[in-house]
C-alpha positions in Angstrom: 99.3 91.4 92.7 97.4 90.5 95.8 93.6 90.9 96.1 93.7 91.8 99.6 96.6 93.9 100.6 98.2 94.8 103.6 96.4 97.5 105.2 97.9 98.9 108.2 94.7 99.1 111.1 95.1 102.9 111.4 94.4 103.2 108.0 91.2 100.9 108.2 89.2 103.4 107.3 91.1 105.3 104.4 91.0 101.8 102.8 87.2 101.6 103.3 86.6 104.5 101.6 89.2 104.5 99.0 88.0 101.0 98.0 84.7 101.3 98.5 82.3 104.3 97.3 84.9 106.9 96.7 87.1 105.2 95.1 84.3 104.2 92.6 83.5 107.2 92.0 87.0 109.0 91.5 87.1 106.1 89.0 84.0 106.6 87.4 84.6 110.2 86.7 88.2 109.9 86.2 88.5 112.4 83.3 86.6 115.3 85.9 89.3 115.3 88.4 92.2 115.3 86.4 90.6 117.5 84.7 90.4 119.9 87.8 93.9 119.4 88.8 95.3 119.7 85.2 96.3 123.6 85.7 99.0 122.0 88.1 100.5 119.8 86.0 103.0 121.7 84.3 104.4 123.0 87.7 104.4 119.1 89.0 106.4 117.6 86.4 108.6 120.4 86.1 109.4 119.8 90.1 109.4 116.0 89.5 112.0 116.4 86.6 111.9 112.8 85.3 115.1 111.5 84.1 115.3 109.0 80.7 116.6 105.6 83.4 114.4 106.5 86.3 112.6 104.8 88.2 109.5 106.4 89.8 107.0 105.3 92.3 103.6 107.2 92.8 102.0 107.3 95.5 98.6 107.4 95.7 98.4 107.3 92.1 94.7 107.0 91.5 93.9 106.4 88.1 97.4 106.9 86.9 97.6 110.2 84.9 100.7 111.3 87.0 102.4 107.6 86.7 101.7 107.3 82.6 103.4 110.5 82.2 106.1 109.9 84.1 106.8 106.4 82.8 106.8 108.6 79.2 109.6 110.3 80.2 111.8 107.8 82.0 112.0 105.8 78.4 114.4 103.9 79.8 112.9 103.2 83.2 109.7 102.7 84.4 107.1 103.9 86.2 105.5 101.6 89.4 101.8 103.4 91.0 100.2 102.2 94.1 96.4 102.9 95.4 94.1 101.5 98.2 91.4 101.8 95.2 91.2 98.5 93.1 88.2 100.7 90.8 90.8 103.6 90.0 93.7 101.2 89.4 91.3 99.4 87.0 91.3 102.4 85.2 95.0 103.2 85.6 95.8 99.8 83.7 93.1 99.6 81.0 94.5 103.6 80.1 98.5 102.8 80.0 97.8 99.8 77.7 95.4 102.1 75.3 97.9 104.2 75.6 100.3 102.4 74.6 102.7 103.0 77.8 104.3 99.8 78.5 106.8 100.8 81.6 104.2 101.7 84.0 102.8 99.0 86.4 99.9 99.3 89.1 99.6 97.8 92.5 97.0 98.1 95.3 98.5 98.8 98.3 99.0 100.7 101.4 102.1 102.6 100.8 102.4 103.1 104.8 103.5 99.2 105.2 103.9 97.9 102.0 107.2 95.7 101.5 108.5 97.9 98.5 112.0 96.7 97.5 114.5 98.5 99.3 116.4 101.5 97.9 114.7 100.5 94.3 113.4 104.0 93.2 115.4 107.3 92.8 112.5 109.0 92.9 109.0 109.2 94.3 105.8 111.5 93.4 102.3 112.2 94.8 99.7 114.1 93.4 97.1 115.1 96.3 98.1 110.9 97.1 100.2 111.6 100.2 97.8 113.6 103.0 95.7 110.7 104.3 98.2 108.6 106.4 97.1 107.7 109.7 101.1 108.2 110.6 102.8 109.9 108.2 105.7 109.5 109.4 106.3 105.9 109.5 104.9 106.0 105.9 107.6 108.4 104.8 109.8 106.0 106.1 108.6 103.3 104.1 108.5 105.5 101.0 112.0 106.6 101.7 112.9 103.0 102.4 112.0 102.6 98.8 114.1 105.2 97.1 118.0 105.0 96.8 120.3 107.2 98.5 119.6 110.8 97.7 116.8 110.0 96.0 114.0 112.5 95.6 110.3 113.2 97.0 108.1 115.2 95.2 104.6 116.3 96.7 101.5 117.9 95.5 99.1 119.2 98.2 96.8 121.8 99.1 97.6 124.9 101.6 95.4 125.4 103.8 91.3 125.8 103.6 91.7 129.3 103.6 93.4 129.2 100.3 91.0 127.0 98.5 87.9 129.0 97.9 86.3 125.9 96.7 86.7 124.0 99.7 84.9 126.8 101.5 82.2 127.0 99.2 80.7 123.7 98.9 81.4 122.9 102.7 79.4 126.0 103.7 76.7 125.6 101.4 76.0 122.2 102.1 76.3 122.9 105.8 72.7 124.8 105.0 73.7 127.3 108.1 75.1 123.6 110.4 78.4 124.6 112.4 81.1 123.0 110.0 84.8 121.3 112.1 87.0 120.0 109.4 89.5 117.1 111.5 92.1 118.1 113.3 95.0 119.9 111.2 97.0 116.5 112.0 94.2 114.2 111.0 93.9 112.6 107.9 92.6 114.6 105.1 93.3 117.2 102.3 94.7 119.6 104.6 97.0 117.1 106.6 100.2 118.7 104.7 98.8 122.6 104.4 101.4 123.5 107.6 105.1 124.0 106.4 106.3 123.3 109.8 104.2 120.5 110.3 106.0 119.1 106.6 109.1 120.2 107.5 108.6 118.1 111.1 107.0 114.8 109.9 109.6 114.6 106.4 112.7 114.8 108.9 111.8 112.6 111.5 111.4 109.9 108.4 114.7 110.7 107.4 114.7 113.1 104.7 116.8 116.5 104.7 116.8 119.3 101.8 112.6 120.0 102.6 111.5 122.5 100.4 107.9 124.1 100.0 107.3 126.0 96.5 103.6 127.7 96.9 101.5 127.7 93.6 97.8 129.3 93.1 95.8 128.1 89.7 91.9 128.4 89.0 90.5 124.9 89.4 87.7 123.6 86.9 84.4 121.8 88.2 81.9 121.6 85.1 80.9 123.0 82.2 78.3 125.0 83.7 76.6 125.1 87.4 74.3 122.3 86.6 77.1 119.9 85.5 79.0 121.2 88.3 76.2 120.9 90.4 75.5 116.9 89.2 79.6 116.5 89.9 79.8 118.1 93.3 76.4 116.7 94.7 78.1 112.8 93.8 81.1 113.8 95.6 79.9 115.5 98.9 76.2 115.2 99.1 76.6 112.7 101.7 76.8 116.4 103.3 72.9 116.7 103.1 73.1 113.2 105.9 70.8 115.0 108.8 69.0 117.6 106.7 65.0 118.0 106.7 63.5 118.7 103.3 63.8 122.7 103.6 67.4 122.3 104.8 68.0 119.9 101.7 66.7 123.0 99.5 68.6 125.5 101.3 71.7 123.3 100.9 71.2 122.7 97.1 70.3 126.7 96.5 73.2 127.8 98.2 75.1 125.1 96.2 73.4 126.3 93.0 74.1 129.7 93.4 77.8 129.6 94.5 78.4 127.3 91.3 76.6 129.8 89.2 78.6 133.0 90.5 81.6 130.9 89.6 80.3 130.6 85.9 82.9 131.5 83.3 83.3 131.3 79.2 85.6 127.9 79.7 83.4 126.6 82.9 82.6 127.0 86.5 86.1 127.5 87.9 87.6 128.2 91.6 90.9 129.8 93.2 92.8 126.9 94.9 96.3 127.1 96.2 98.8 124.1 96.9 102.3 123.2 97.8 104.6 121.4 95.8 106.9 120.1 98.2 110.5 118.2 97.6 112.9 116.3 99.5 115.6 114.0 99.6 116.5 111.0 100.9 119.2 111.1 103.6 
């Protein structure tokens, strides 16, 4: 396992941020966002459909929930996640060996160039992993590279902003009444993958066929209650406030409060959110 792995230039700055400050905190509060995405699990692994003898790779694995329950059910296989965070895939290891999940094994790299043993997978996940390549594309490749002949690709990502309520909430209220411009729907990003014909584009020019988009909607879960949700929300994006005066600070944090408080429910402050589960096969 290499300290300092390849990092293809385009993705310079993912790495920065994924191993840096985000990372960290992902890792830090590790239980929150699985946590959040937990309502899709079901639907992933159901799509992923781990066999006994496969052998998976995760992309973008973070800190490993999707790669310790897939090494679970490939018994006989095993399980191989790769990060650009070296704080989340601290995590990922110290849980599989509390866990007692032997099969799974974690590697920081950047799954665009990494030199993954050819055709040594028959199958490949990502959990929200798989929408911040610089060039898609060529890292599809690479991933595909990876998996056997007809091997599979299973994807988890959001639709578009439109669809995820709490996107638009805590982007307009920390805006404080600033013009918001998300990146460019190609960019990378959350929303990278939200087009179907965009997926359907970028998967076939990196050589898979069989590209299909299965849309699911679940309630998403941020805190307990608005001020843990509030505490959560304000680690994660209040580098929003950046360029804010002291009353547009307040405004930003009121309009945060309040959003989170509307969104109040007896099991926690919870949000619409709507994402793709996308799978394909290797050519």
């Amino acid at each position: 396992m290499s300290s300092t792995p390849r990092v293809d230039p385009a993705n310079a700055e993912q790495a920065r941020a994924w191993d840096g400050r985000e990372g960290a905190y992902w890792a830090e509060h590790a239980d929150r966002f699985d946590r959040a995405i937990r309502p899709y699990r079901t639907h992933f692994l159901a799509a992923a459909d781990v066999s006994p003898a496969d052998r998976v790779l995760d992309i973008g694995c973070g800190t490993g929930e999707t790669t310790r329950a897939a090494a679970r059910r490939a018994s006989a296989g095993r399980a191989l996640g790769v990060d650009l965070s070296a704080a989340m895939l601290s995590v990922a290891r110290r849980r599989a060996v509390a866990e007692f999940v032997h099969n799974a094994e974690f590697v920081q790299a950047d799954a665009q160039v990494h030199a993954f043993p050819a055709a040594s997978f028959d199958l490949a996940v990502s959990r929200t992993g798989s929408m911040f390549f610089a060039d898609p594309v060529a890292a599809f490749r690479n991933i595909g590279g990876a998996l056997r002949p007809g091997g599979r690709f299973v994807q988890l990502v959001w639709q578009e902003p439109a669809g995820n309520e709490w996107f638009l909430a805590f982007t307009r209220a920390l805006a404080a009444g600033r013009p918001t411009a998300g990146p460019a729907p190609d960019a990378p990003g959350p929303f990278s993958l939200a087009d179907p014909a965009r997926v359907r584009a970028v998967l076939g020019a990196a050589g898979f066929t069989d590209v299909r988009l299965e849309p699911h909607r679940e309630a998403m879960w941020f805190g307990e209650d608005a001020a843990d949700a509030e505490r959560f929300t304000l680690g994660l994006h209040g580098w929003m406030l950046d360029g804010l005066d002291d009353g547009g600070r307040r405004r930003a944090i009121d309009d945060l409060r309040a959003t989170l408080t509307a969104h109040e429910t007896d099991d926690g402050v919870r949000y619409a959110s709507a994402v793709w589960i996308i799978r394909a096969t290797r050519a």
